[in-house]
N, C-alpha and C positions, 0 to 999 in steps of 0.2 A: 507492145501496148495494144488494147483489144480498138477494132476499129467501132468508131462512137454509131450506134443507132442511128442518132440522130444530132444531124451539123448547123447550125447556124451561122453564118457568114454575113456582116454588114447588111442584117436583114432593113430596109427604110421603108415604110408603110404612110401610105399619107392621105388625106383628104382634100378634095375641093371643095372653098368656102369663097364667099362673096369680097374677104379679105384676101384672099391668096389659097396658097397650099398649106397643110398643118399637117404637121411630120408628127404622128403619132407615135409610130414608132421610131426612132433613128439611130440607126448603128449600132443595133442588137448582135453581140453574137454569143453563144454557149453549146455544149454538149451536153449530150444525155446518154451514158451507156445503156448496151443488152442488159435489161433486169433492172437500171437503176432508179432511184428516184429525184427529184431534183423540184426545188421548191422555189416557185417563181414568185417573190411579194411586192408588194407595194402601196399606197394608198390608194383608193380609188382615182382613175384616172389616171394613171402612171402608164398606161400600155399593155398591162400585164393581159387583157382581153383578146386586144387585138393584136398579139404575136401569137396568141393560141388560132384564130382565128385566118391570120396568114400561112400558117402551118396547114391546115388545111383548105388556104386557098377559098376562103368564103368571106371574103372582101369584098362586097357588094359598091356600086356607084353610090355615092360620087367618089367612093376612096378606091384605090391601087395598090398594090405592090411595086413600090417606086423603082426599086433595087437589092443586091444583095442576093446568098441563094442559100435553100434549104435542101439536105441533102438526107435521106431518111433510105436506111439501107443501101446508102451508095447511088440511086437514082434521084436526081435533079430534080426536084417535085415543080420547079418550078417550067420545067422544060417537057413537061408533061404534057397531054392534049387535056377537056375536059372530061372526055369520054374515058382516058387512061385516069384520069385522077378520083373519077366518081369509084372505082375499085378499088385505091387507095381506101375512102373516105367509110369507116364502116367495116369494113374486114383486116386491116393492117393497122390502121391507127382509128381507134373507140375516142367518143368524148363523151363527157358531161358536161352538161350547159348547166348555165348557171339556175336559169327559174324552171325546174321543172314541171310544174302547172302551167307555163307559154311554150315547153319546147315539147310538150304531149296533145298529142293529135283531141282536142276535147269530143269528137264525134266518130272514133274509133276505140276500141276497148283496148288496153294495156297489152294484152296476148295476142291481138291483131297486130298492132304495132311493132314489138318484138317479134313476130313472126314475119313479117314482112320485112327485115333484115335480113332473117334467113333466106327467104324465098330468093332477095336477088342476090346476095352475093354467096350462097351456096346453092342452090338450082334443088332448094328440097321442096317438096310436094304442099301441100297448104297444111296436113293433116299432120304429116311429119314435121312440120316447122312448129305446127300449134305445141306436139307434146315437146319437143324441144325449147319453147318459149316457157312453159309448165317449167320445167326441170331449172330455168335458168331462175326461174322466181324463184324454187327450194333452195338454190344455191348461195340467192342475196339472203337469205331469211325472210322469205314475207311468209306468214303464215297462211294454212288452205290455199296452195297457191292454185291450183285449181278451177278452185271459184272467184279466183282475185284476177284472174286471167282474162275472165269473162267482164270484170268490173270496167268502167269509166272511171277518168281522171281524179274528173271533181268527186268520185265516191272513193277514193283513196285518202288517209293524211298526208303530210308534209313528209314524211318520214320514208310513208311506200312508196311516195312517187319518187320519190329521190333513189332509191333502193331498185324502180322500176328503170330509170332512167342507168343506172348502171349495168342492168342486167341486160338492156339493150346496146350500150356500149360494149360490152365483152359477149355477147352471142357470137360473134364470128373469132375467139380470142384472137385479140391484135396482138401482136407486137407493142405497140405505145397503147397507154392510154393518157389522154388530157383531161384532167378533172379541172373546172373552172370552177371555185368556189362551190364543192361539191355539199358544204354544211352551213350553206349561208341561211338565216333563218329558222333553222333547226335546233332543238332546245341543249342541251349540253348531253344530254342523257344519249339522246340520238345521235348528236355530233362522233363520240367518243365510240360508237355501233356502228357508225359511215366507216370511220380511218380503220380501225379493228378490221372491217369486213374488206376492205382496198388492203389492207396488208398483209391479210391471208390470202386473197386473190392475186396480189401481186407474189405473192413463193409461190405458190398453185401453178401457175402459169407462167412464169421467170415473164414479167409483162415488166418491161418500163414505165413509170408514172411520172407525168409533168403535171406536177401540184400549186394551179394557183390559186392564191390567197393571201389575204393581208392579215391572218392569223398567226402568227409567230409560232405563239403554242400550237398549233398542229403541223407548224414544218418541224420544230423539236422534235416530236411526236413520232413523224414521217417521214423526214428526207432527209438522205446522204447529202448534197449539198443545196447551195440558195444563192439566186441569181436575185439582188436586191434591185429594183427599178425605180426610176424618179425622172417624171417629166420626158417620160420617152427612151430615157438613156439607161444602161445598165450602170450603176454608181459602186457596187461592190459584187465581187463573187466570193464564196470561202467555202469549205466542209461545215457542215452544219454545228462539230459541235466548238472548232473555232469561230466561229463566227459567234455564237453566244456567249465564249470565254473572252474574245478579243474584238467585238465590232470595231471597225479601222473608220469608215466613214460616217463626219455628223449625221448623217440623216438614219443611217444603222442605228446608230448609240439613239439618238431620236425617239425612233420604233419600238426599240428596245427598253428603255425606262417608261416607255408608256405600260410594258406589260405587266399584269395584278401579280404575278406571280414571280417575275424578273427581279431580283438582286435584295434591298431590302420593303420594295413594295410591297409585300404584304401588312406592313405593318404602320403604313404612312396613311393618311388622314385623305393628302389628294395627290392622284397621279400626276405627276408630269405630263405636258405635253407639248409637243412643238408649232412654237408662235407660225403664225400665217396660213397660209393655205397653197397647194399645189398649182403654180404660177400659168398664168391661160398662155396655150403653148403658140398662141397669135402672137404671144407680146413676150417673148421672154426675156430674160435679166441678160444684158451684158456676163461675159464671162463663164462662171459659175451660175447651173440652172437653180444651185440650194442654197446661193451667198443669201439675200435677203431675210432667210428665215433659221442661216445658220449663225451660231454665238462663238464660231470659232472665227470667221471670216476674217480676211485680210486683204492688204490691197492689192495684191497677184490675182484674188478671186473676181475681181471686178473687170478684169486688164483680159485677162485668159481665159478658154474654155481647158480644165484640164485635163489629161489623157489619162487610160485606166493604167496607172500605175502598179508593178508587180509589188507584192506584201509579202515580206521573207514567214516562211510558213512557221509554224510552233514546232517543228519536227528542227530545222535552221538555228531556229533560237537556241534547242537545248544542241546543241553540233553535231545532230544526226545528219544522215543523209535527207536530203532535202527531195519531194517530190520531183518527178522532171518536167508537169504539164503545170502551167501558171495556174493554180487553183484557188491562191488569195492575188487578190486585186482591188484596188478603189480608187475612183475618182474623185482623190483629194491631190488639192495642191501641200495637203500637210506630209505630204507621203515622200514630198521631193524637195523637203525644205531639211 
């Protein structure tokens, strides 16, 4: 079995608040193979931010990394100095933030910026980096990259800047890339021009992509499997396209019947949607973090927090050989009943 890029292990991430501590993250763990992709969703607030963001170690005060350990080509990221890590951060693993108008420098031009990746974690010359950052714009598609190079933020759309902000994350080609809601505010037309241009970069470069986003339609789209999160905790795993055939957990199924295009929505009047809202992780529910808001619940879910139960795969069902890495799981007590 190929050894995973990148390992996740009881990852617990948490903040300091006037109430206590808030475990944003807790007891994260998943893979991500060489080349693969992997689709991290959830509704806002679920975590999905800030496991990208303890990955590379940019947990600022008042929050930590409580516990748990990420393991990225075999070395301990977390047993790292910050001086070893900042070489990590940029040449081995690329991100995308989420707003790229707040994560671009407003008083630097777009090809300064991309150049200045170069500069430090390839030691090239200022003028060699420039036509290099040139070349990285051709690559995203921005047109006259040239003179787009010399531009400012605010004189870019939503479109380039997001296109810029990628071509800054793969100037050093990483190994990973983390896209954090890489099409969020972007109109459908440009959305469908972001994943297209990440999925020829990702065979171009056999790059790993960890895809977050609470799009379903663009994990379909994009990623071999989907690490589903709620309230901090990972609640289901599967192959993406079992996971659409068989969602095993209510808050999946949930997700899932909200989408316009999912099963016979397109034809219905008004989506479904799931009653409540994502429980404030100060105060959470006895048991079960998704009883209150789920229509399956019972009373083991009140009593118990339950464990990710292993889900016999669709390969199982029909009497094939069954994979041998747990790749369906959910954290339903329906799973053990």
């Amino acid at each position: 079995m190929t050894e995973p890029l990148l390992s996740i292990r009881h990852l617990c991430t948490e903040f300091a608040t006037d109430e206590g501590r808030l475990r944003a993250v807790d007891d994260v763990s998943f893979d991500l193979a060489p080349g693969g992709a992997l689709g991290l969703v959830g509704e806002s607030g679920c975590g999905k931010s800030v496991t990208s963001l303890s990955i590379l170690r940019l947990i600022q005060s008042p929050g930590r990394i409580a516990s748990g350990e990420i393991r990225f080509e075999g070395s301990d990221l977390l047993g790292l100095s910050e001086r070893e890590m900042r070489k990590v951060r940029g040449a081995r693993i690329g991100m995308i933030f989420q707003e790229p108008m707040s994560s671009l420098n407003p008083v630097y031009t777009v090809g300064d910026q991309i150049a200045e990746v170069l500069i430090l974690h390839r030691a090239l010359s200022r003028r060699a980096a420039w036509e290099r950052a040139v070349d990285l714009l051709t690559q995203v598609g921005i047109p006259s990259p040239g003179e787009r190079a010399g531009a400012y933020p605010h004189q870019l759309s939503g479109g380039m800047r997001q296109r810029v902000m990628i071509a800054m994350a793969l100037a050093c080609e990483p190994r990973l890339l983390i896209a954090d809601e890489p099409t969020t505010a972007l109109d459908v037309t440009i959305q469908a021009q972001i994943i297209e241009l990440l999925r020829d970069l990702r065979a171009r470069l056999n790059m790993a992509v960890l895809l977050i986003t609470h799009d379903l339609g663009l994990v379909a789209e994009f990623a071999e499997d989907v690490v589903v999160m709620y309230a901090g905790r990972v609640v289901e795993r599967a192959p993406v396209a079992e996971l659409f055939a068989d969602p095993r957990h209510p808050y999946t199924q949930g997700l899932l019947r909200s989408v316009p295009s999912y099963g016979d929505n397109l034809g219905a009047r008004r989506l479904p949607t799931i009653a409540g809202m994502v429980p404030d992780l100060r105060r959470l529910p006895t048991g079960c973090r998704f009883r209150d808001r789920c229509d399956q619940a019972f009373a083991l879910c009140a009593e118990q927090e339950p464990p990710l139960y292993r889900v016999a795969a669709a390969q199982e069902l029909r009497g094939e050989r069954a994979e041998l890495d747990a790749r369906r799981q959910s954290r339903c007590h329906l799973e053990g009943t």
